[in-house]
Residue frames as qw, qx, qy, qz and C-alpha x, y, z in Angstrom:
[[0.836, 0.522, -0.164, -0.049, -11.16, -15.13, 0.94],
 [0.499, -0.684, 0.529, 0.053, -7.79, -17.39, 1.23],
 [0.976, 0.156, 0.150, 0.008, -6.07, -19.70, -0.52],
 [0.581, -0.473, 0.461, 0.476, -2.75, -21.13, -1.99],
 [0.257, 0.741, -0.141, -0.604, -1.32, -20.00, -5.06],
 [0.793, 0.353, 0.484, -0.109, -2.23, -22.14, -8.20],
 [0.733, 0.578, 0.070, 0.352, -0.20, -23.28, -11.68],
 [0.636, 0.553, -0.063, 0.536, 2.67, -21.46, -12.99],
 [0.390, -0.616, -0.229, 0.645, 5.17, -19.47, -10.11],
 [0.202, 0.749, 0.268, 0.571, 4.76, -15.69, -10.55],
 [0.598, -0.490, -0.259, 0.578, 6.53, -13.13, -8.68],
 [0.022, 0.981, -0.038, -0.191, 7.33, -8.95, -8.55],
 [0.846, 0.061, 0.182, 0.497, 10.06, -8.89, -11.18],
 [0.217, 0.395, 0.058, 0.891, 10.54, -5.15, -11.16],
 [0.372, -0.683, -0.523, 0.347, 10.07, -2.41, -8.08],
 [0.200, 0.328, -0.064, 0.921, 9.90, 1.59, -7.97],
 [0.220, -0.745, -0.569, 0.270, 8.71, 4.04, -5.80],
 [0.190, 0.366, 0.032, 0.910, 8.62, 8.01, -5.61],
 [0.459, -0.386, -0.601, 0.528, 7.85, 10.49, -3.20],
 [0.077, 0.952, 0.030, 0.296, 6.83, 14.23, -3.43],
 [0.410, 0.499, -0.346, 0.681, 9.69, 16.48, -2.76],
 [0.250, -0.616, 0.165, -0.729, 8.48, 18.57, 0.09],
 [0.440, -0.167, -0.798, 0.375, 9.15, 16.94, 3.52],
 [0.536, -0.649, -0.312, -0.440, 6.75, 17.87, 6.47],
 [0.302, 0.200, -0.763, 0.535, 8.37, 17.64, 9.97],
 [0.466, -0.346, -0.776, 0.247, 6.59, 17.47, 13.17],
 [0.338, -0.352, -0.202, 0.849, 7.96, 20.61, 14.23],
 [0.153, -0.054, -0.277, -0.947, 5.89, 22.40, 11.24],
 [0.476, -0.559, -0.575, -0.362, 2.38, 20.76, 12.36],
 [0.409, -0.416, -0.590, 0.559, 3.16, 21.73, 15.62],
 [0.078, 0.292, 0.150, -0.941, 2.63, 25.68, 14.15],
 [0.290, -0.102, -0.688, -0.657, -0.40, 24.47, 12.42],
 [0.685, -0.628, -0.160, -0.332, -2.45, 22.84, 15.26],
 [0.349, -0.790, 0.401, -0.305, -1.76, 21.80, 18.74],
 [0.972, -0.126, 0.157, 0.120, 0.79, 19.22, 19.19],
 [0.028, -0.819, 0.552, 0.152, 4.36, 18.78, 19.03],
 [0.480, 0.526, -0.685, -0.153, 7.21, 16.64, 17.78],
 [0.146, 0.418, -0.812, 0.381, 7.16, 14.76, 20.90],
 [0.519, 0.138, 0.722, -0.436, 3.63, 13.51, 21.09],
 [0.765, 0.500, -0.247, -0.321, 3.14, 12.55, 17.57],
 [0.332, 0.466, -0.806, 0.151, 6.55, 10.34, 18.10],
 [0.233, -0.148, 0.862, -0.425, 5.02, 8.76, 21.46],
 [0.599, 0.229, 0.570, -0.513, 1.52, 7.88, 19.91],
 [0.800, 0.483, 0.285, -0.215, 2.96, 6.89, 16.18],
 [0.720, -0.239, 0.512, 0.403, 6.43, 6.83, 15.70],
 [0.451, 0.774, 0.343, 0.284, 5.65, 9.24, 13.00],
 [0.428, -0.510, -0.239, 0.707, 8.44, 11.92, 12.49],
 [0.184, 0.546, -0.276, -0.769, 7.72, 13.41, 9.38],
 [0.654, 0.477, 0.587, -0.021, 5.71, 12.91, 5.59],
 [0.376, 0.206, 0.636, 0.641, 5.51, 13.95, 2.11],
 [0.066, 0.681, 0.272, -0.676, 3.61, 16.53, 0.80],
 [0.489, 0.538, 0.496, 0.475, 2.66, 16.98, -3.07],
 [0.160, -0.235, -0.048, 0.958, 2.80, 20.18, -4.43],
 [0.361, 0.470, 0.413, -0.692, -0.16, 22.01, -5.45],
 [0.706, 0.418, -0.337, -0.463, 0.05, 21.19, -9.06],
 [0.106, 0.286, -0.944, -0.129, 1.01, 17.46, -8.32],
 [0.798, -0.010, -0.169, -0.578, -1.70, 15.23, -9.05],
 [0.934, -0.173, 0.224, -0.221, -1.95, 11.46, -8.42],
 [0.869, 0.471, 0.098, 0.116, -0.59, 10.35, -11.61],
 [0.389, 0.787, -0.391, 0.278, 2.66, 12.54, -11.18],
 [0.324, -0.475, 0.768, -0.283, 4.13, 10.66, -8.22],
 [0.899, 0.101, 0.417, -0.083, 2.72, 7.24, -9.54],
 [0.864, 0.478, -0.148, 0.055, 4.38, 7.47, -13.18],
 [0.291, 0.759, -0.563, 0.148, 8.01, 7.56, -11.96],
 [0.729, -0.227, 0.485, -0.427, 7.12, 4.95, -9.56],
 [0.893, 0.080, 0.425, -0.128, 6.29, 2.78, -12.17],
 [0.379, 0.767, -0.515, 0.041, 9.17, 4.04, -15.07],
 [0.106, -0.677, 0.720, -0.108, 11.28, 2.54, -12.13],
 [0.551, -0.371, 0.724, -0.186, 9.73, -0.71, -11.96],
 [0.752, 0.656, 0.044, -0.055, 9.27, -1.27, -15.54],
 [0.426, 0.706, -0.545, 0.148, 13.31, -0.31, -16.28],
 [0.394, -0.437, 0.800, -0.114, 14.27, -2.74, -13.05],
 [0.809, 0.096, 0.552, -0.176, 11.90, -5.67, -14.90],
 [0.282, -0.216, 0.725, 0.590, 13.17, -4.97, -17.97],
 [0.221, 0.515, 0.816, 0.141, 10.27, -5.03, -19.53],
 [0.006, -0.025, 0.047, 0.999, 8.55, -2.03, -22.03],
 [0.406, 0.228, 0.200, -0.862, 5.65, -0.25, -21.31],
 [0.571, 0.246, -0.389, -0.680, 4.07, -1.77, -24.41],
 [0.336, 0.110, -0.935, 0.030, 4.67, -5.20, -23.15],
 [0.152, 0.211, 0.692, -0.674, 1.95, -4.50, -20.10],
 [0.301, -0.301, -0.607, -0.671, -1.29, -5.79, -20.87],
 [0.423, -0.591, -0.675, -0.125, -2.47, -4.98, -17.38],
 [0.261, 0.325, -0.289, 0.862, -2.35, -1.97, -15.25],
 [0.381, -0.747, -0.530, 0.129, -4.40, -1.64, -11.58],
 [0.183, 0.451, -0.209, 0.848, -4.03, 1.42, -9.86],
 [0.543, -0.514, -0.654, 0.115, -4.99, 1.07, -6.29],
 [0.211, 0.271, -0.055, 0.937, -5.88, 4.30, -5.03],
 [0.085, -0.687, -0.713, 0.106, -8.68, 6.66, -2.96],
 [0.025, -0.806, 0.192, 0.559, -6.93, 9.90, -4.51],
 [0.678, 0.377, 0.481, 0.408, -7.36, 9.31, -8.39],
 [0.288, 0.051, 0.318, 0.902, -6.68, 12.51, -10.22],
 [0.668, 0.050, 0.172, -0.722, -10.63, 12.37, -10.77],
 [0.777, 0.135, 0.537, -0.299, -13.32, 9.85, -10.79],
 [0.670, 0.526, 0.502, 0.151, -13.14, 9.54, -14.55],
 [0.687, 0.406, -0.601, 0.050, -10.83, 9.17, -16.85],
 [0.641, -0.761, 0.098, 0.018, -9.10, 7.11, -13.95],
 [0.113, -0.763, 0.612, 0.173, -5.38, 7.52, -13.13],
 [0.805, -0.069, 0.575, 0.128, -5.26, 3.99, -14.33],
 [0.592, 0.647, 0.339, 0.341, -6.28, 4.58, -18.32],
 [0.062, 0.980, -0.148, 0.121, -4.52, 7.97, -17.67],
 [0.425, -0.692, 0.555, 0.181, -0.94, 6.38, -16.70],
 [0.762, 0.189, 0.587, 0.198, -1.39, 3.46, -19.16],
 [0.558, 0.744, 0.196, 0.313, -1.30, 6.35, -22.09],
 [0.120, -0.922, 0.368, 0.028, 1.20, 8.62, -20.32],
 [0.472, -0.578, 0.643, 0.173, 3.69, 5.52, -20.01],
 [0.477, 0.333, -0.594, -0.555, 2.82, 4.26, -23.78],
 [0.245, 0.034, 0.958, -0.143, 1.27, 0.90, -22.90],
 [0.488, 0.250, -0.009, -0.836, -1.76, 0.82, -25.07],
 [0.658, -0.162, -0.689, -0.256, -2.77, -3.24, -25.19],
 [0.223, -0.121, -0.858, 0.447, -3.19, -2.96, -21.29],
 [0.356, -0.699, -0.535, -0.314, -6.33, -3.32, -19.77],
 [0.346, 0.381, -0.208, 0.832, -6.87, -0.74, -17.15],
 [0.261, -0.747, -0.267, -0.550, -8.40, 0.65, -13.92],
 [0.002, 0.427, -0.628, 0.650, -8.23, 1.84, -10.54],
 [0.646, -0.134, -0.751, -0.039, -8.87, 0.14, -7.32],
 [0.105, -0.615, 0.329, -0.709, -10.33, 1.00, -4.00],
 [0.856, -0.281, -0.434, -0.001, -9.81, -0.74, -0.83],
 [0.191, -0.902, 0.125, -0.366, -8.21, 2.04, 0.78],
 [0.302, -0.789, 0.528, -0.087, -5.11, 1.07, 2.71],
 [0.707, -0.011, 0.691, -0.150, -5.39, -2.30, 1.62],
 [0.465, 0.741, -0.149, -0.461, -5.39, -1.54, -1.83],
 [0.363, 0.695, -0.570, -0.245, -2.45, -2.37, -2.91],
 [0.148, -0.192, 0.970, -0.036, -2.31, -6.09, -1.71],
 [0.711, 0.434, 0.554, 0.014, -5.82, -6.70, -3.62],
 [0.481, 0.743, -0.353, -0.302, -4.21, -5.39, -6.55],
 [0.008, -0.480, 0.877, -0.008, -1.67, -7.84, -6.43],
 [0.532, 0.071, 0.721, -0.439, -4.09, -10.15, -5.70],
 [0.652, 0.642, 0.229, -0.331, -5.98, -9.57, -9.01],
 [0.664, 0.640, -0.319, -0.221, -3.24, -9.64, -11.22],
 [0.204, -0.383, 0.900, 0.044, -2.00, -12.73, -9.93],
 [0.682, 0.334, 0.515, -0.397, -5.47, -14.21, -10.34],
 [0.728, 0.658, -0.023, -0.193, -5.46, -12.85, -14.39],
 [0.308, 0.555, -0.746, -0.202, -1.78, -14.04, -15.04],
 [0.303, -0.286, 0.878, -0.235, -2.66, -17.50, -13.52],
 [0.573, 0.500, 0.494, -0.421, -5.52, -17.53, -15.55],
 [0.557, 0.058, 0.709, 0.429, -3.81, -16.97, -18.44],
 [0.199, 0.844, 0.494, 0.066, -5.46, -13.65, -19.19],
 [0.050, -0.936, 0.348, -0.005, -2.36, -11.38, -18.73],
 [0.722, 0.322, -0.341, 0.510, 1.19, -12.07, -19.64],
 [0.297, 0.155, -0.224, 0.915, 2.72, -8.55, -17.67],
 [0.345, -0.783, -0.505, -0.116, 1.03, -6.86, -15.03],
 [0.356, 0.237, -0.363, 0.828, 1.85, -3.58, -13.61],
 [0.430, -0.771, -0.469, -0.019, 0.01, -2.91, -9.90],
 [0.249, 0.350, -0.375, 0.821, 0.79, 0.79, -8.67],
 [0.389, -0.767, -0.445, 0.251, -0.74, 1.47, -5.05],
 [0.174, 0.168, 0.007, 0.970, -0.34, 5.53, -4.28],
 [0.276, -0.751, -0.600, -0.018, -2.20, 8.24, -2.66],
 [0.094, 0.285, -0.189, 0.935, -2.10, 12.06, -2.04],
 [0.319, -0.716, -0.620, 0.032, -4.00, 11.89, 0.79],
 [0.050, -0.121, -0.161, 0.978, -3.21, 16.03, 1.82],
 [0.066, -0.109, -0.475, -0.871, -5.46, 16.49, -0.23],
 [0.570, -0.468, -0.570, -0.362, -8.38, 14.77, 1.52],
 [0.451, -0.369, -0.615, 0.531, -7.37, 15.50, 5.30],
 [0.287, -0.920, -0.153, -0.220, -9.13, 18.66, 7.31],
 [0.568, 0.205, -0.397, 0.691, -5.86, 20.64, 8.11],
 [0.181, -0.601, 0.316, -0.712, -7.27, 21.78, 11.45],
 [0.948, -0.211, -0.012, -0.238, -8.06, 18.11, 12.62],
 [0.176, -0.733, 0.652, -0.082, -5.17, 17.01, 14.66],
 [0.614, -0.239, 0.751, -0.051, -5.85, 13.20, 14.82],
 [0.796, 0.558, 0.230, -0.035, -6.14, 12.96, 11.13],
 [0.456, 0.836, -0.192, 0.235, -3.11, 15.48, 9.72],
 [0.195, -0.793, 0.577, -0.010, -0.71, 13.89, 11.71],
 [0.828, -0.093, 0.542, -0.110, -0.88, 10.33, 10.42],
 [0.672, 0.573, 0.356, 0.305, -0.84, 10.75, 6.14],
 [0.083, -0.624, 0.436, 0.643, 1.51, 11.66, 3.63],
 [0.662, 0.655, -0.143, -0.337, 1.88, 11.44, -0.11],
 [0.158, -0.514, 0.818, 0.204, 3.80, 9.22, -1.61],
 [0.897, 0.349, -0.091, -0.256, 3.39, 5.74, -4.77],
 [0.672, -0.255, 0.689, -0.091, 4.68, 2.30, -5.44],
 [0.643, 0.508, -0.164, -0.549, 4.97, 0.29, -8.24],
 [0.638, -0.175, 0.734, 0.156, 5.44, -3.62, -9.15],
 [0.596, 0.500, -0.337, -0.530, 5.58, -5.40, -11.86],
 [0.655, -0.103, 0.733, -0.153, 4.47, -9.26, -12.09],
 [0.590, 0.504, -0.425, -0.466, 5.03, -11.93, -14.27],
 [0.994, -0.073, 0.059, -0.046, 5.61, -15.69, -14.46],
 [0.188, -0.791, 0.579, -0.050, 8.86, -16.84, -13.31],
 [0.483, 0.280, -0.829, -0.038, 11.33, -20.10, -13.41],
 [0.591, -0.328, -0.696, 0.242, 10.69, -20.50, -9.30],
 [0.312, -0.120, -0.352, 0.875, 9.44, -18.66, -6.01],
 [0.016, -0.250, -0.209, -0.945, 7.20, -16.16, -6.09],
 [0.541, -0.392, 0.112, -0.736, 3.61, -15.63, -4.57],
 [0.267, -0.035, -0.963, -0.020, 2.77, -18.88, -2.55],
 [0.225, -0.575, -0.639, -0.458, -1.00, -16.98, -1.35],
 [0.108, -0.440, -0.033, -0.891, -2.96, -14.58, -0.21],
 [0.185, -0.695, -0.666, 0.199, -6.16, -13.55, 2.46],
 [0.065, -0.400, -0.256, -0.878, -8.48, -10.90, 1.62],
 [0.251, -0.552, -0.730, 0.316, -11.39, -9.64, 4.08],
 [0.019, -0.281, 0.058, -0.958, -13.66, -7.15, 4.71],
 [0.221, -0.457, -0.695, 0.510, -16.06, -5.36, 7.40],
 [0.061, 0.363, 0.193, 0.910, -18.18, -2.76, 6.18],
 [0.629, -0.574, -0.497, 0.167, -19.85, -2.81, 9.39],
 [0.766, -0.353, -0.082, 0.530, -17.15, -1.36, 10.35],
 [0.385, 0.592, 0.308, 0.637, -16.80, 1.21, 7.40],
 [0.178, -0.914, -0.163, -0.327, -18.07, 4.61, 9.32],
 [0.627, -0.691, 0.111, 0.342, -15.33, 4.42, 11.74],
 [0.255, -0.481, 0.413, 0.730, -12.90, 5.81, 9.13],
 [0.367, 0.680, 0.631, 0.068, -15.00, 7.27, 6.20],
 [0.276, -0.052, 0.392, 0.876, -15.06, 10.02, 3.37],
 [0.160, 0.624, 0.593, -0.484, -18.28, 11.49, 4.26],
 [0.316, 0.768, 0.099, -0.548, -20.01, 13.41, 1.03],
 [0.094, -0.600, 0.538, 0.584, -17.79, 11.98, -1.58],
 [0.105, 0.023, 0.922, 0.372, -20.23, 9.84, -3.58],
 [0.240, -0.463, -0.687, -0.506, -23.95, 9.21, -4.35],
 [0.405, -0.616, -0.562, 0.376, -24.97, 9.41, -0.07],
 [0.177, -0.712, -0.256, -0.629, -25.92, 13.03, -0.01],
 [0.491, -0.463, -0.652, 0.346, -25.38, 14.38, 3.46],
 [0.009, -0.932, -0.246, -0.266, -26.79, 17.94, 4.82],
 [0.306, -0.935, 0.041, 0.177, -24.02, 18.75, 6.35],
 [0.723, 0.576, -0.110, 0.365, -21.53, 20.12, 3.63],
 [0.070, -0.871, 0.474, -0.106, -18.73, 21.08, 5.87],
 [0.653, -0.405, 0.640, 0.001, -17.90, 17.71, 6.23],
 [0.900, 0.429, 0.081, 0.020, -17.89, 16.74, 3.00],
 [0.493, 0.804, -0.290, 0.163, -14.29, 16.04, 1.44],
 [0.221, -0.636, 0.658, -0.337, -12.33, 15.67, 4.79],
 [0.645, 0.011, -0.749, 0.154, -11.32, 12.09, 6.02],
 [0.674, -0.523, 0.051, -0.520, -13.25, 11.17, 9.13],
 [0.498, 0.248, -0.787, 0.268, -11.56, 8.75, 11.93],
 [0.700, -0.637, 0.159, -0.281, -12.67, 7.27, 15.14],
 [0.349, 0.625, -0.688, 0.116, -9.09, 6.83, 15.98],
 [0.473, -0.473, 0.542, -0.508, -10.10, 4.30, 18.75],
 [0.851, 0.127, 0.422, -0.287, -11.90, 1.90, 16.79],
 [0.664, 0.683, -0.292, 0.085, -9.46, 1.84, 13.91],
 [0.235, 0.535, -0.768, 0.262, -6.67, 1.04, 15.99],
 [0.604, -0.268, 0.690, -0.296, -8.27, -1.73, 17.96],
 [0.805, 0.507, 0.059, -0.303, -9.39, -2.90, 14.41],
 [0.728, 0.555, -0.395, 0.076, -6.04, -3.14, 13.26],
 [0.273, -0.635, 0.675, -0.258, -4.45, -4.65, 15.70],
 [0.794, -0.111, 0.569, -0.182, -6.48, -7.01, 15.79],
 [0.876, 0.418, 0.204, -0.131, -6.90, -7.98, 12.04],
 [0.255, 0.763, -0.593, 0.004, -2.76, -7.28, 11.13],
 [0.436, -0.360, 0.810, -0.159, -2.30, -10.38, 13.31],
 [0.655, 0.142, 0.733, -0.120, -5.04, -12.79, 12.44],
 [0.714, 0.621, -0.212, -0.246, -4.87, -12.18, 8.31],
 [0.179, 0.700, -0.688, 0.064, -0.99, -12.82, 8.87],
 [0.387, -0.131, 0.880, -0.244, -1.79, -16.06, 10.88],
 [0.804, 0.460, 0.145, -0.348, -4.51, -16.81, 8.11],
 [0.850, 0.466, -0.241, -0.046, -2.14, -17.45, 4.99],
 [0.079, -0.488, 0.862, -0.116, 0.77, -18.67, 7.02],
 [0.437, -0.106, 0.861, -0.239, -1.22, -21.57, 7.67],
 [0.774, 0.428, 0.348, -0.311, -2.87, -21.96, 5.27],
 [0.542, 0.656, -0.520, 0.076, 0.59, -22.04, 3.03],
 [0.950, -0.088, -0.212, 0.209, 1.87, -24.45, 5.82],
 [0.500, 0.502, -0.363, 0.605, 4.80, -21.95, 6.94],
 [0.499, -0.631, -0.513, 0.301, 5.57, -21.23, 10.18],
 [0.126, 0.964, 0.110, 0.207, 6.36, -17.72, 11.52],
 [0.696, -0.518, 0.374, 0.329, 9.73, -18.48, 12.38],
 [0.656, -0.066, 0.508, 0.555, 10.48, -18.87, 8.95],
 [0.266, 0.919, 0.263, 0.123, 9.33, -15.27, 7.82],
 [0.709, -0.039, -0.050, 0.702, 12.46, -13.55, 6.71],
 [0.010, 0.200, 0.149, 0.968, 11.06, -9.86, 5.75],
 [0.018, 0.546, 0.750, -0.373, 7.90, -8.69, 7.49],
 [0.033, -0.144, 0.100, 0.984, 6.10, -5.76, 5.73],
 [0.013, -0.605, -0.719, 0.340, 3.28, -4.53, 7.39],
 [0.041, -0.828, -0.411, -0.379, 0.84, -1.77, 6.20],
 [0.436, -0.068, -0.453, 0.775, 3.00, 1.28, 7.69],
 [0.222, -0.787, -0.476, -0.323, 0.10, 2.83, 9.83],
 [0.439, -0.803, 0.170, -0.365, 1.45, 3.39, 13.31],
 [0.223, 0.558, -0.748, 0.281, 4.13, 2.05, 15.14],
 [0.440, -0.267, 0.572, -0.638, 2.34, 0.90, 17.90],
 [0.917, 0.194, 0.021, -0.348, 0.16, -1.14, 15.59],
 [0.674, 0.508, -0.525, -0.110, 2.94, -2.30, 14.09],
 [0.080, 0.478, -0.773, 0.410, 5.02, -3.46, 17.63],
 [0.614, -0.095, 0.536, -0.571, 2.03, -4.67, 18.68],
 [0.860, 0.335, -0.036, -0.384, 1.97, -7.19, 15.73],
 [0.549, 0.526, -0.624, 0.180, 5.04, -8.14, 15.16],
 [0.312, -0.340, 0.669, -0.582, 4.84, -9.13, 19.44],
 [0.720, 0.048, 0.561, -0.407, 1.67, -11.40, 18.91],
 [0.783, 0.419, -0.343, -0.306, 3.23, -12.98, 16.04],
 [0.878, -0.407, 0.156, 0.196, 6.36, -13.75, 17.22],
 [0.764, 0.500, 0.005, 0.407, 8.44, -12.35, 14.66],
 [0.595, -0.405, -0.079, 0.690, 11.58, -10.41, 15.66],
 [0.220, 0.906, 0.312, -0.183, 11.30, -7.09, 15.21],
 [0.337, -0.556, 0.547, 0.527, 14.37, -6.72, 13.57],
 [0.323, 0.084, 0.841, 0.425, 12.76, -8.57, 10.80],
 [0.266, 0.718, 0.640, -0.066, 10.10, -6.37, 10.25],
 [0.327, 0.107, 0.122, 0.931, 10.64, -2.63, 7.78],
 [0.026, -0.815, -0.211, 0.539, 9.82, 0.96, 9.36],
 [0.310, -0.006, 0.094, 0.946, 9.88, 3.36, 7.82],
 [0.232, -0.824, -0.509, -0.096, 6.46, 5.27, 9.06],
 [0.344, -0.727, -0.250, 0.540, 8.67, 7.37, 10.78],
 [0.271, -0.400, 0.438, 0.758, 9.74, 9.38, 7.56],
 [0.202, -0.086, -0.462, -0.860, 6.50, 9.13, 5.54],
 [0.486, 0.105, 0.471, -0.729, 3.78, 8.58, 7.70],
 [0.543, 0.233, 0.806, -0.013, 0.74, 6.33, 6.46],
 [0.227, 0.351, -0.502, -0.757, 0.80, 7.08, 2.74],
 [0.826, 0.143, 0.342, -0.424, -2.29, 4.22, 2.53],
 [0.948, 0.234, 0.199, -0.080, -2.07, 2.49, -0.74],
 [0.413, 0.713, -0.468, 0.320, 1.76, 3.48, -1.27],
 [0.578, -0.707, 0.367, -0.181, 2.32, 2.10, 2.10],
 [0.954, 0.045, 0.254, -0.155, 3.92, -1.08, 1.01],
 [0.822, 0.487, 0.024, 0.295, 5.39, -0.76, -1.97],
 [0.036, 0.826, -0.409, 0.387, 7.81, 2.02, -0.41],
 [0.707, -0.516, 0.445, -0.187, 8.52, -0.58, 2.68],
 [0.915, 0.211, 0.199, 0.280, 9.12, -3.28, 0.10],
 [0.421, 0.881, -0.068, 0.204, 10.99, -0.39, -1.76],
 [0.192, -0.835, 0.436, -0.274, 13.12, 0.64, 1.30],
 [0.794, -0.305, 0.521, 0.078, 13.98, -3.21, 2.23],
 [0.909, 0.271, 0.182, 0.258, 15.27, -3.94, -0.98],
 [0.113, 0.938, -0.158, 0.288, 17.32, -0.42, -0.84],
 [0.397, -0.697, 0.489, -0.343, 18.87, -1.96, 2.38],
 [0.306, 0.446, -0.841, -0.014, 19.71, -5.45, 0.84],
 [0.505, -0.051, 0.762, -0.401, 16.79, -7.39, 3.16],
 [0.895, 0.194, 0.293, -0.275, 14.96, -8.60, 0.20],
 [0.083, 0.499, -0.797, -0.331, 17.55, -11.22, -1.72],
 [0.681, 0.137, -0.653, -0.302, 16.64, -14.58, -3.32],
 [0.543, -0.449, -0.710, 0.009, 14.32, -17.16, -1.65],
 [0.015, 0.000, 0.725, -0.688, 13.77, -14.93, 1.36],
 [0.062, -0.437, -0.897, 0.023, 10.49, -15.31, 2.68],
 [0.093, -0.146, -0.063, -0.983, 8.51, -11.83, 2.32],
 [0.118, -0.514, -0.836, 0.152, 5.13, -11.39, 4.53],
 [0.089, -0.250, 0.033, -0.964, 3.24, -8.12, 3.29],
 [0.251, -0.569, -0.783, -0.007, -0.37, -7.13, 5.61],
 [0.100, -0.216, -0.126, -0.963, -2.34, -4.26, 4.96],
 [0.113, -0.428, -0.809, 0.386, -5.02, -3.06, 6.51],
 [0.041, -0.147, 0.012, 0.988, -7.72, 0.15, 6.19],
 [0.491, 0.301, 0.078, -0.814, -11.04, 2.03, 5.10],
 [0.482, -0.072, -0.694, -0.531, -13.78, 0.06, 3.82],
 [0.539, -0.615, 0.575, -0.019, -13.01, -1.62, 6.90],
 [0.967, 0.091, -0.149, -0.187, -10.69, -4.15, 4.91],
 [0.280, -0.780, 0.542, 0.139, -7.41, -6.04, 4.88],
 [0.857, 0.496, -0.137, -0.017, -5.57, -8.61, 3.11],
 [0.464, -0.591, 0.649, 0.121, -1.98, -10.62, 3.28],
 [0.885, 0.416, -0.200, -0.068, -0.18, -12.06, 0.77],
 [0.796, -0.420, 0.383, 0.208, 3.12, -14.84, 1.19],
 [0.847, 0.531, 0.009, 0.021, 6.15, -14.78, -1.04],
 [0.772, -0.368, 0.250, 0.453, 9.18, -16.08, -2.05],
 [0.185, 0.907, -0.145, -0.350, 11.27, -13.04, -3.27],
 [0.794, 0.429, 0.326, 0.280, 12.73, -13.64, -6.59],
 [0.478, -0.288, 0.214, 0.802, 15.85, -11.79, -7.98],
 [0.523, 0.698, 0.094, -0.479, 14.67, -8.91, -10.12],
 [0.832, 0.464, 0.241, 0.185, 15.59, -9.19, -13.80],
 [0.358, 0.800, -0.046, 0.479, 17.77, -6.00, -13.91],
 [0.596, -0.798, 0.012, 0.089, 18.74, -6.19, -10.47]]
């Protein structure tokens, strides 16, 4: 799916993020399994993550998230008449963390649910509630992407429990004077799907219950996967918005791996200066990956009126997804 973005300009008019307290280093997975600070750095640029505490649930690292990007948009709770939550670590299945933030943050005329599309999440959220405000079916949309993925990783599986941390996002879209989304590409490969998979966690019954619960990775095929597809989405809605990649001012890739990332930012052409790390300090936090990058560039003064902002996510399902905009002053900035 592709296209350019239709009627009325709409744009993220309010950003937060939050983190779990409890920092992880290298050096502590190194007395957990076998590996050290210095081959986790050479094969992912990863130096440390997040870590919920044992009574932190989804929802408690998502609602301050979105407090923040509600009080930057100006805009109250009550005023949101849409709320996604793009997640594959809801609290539970049912209620979901969506209808379960929407009453925690008082918002009770927004429709509500969560969204899975695993790493990728959060840029079809964004997706969708541009769709319903362009449609004319939502005034205020608030899309939080987040994920306590501890929670799902086998902590004796080295090539999993060095990659994920914990950590949420939170926008908040609406219809602007000028600027804002100018469109998107979505995609998926469930073909692909078994190469990074959540064996036991749904209807598919499988006999062998130690695996159930644990995040499963064939770290080979997932990183040739995203290499490849971080490029060619990103080369999808440039052209198809007409922009060239010269004239991308913020890059902010899906923060998985470094490697993926250097290797994308190379076969684009963009200068890697223009692109925001910050994998090395919360590892791949999936559907929080983003909004924290977006978070941390605007922290550091890269995202300012009209620059050009290129987000591209990637992950489980197999899917991915890119979306093009021109960043718009917040309201409260």
């Amino acid at each position: 799916m592709i296209g350019k973005a239709q009627g009325p300009p709409i744009s993220i008019t309010g950003l937060g993020c939050h983190v779990p307290d409890r920092v992880l280093t290298n050096d502590e997975l190194s007395t957990i399994v076998e590996t050290s600070d210095e081959w986790i750095m050479e094969r992912t640029g990863i130096r440390e993550r997040r870590i919920a505490a044992p009574e932190e649930a989804l929802t408690d690292i998502a609602l301050p998230a979105a407090r923040a990007a509600l009080a930057q948009a100006g805009v109250e709770p009550r005023d949101i008449d849409l709320l996604i939550c793009a997640t594959v670590t809801p609290d539970m299945m049912f209620p979901t963390a969506s209808a379960l933030l929407a009453d925690e943050l008082g918002a009770p005329r927004a429709a509500a649910y969560d969204l899975l599309a695993g790493c990728t999440g959060f840029v079809y959220a964004l997706v969708q509630a541009y769709g319903m405000i362009a449609a004319g079916l939502s005034e205020r949309a608030l899309v939080i992407g987040g994920d306590i993925l501890s929670r799902i990783l086998d902590w004796s599986d080295r090539s999993t429990l060095i990659l994920f941390g914990d950590g949420a996002g939170a926008v908040v879209l609406e219809k602007v004077d000028h600027g804002g989304f100018l469109g998107f590409e979505l995609g998926a490969d469930g073909g692909g799907g078994i190469h990074l998979s959540l064996p036991g966690s749904g209807s598919r019954r499988i006999e062998d219950a130690s695996a159930n619960g644990y995040v499963h990775m064939n770290g080979r095929e997932v990183f040739k996967f995203a290499t490849r597809v971080l490029v060619s989405s990103a080369r999808a809605v440039l052209d198809e918005c007409g922009v060239g990649v010269e004239d991308v001012d913020v890059y902010v890739p899906h923060q998985a791996n470094v490697r993926i990332m250097d290797h994308a930012v190379q076969k684009l052409g963009i200068p890697r200066e223009r692109m925001v790390v910050n994998v090395d300090r919360y590892g791949n936090t999936s559907s929080g990956s983003i909004p924290l990058a977006l978070a941390d560039a605007a922290a550091d003064g890269r995202l300012t009126e009209g620059k050009l902002v290129l987000m591209t996510g990637m992950g489980a399902g197999l899917t991915w997804g890119s979306a093009l905009l021109r960043w718009t002053e917040p309201k409260a900035a």
